[in-house]
N, C-alpha and C positions, 0 to 999 in steps of 0.2 A: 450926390455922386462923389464929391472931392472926398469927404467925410468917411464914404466906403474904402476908397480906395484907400484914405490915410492909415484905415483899422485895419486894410489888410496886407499893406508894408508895413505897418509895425508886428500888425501880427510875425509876418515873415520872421523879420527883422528877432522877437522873442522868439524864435526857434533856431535861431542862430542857423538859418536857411534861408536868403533873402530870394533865391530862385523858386520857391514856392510861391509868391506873390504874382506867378504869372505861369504858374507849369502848366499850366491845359491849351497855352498857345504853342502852336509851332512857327507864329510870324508875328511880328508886332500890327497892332489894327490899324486901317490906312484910316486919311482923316476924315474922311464920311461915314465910316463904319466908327470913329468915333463920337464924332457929331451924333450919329442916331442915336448910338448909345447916352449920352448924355440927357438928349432930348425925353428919349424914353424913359429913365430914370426920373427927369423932370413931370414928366406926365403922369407917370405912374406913382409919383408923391403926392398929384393933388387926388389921388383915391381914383383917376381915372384907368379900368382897367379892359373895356368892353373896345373889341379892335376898331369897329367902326369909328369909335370916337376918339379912339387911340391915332388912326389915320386922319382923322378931320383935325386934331393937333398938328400933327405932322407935318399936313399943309398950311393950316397957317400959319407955321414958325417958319416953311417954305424950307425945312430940312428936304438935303437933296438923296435918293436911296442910294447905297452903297453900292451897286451891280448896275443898275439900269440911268442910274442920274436924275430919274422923273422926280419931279416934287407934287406929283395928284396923285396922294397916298388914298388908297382903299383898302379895304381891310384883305382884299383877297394879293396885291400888291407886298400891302407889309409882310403876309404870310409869306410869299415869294422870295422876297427879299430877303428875312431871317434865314430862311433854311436855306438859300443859294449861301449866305455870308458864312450860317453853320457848317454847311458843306467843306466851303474853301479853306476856315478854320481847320476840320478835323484833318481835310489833305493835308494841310500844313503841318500838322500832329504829327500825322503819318509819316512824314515825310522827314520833319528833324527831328520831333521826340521830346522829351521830357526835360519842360524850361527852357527851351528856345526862345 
């Protein structure tokens, strides 16, 4: 995850644009929505991509979800979660715009 994120502030950073390393947010991620994110990425590196199994990580790393706070992740749960988080992201979009 660190490693993404390093290639895509530099990347920025080569385009003499450092606000494109985050234009699709209109809020910075609170810290659970980045803990999940981390986690997931963490997960989704050992090849594991099947949601069930993706949410049986989830709780045993006892990541907590971003909207609800539960850590008994299911797969119908994580589905929940993402698209409540997506949601609130694209409000956010909506709302300040491009590079906030």
């Amino acid at each position: 995850m660190v490693a993404f994120k390093d290639r895509l502030s530099q990347r920025a950073q080569d385009t003499s644009r450092p606000v494109l390393a985050h234009q699709c947010r209109g809020r910075e991620l609170e810290p659970r929505e980045t803990a999940l994110a981390e986690a997931l990425m963490e997960i989704y590196g050992t090849g594991t991509h099947d949601y069930d199994k993706v949410a049986a990580a989830l709780a045993a790393k006892g990541i907590e979800a971003p909207r609800s706070g539960r850590t008994d992740w299911t797969a119908a749960l994580l589905h929940e979660e993402l698209a409540a988080t997506n949601a609130q992201l694209d409000a956010a979009y909506k709302e300040h715009g491009y590079g906030a």
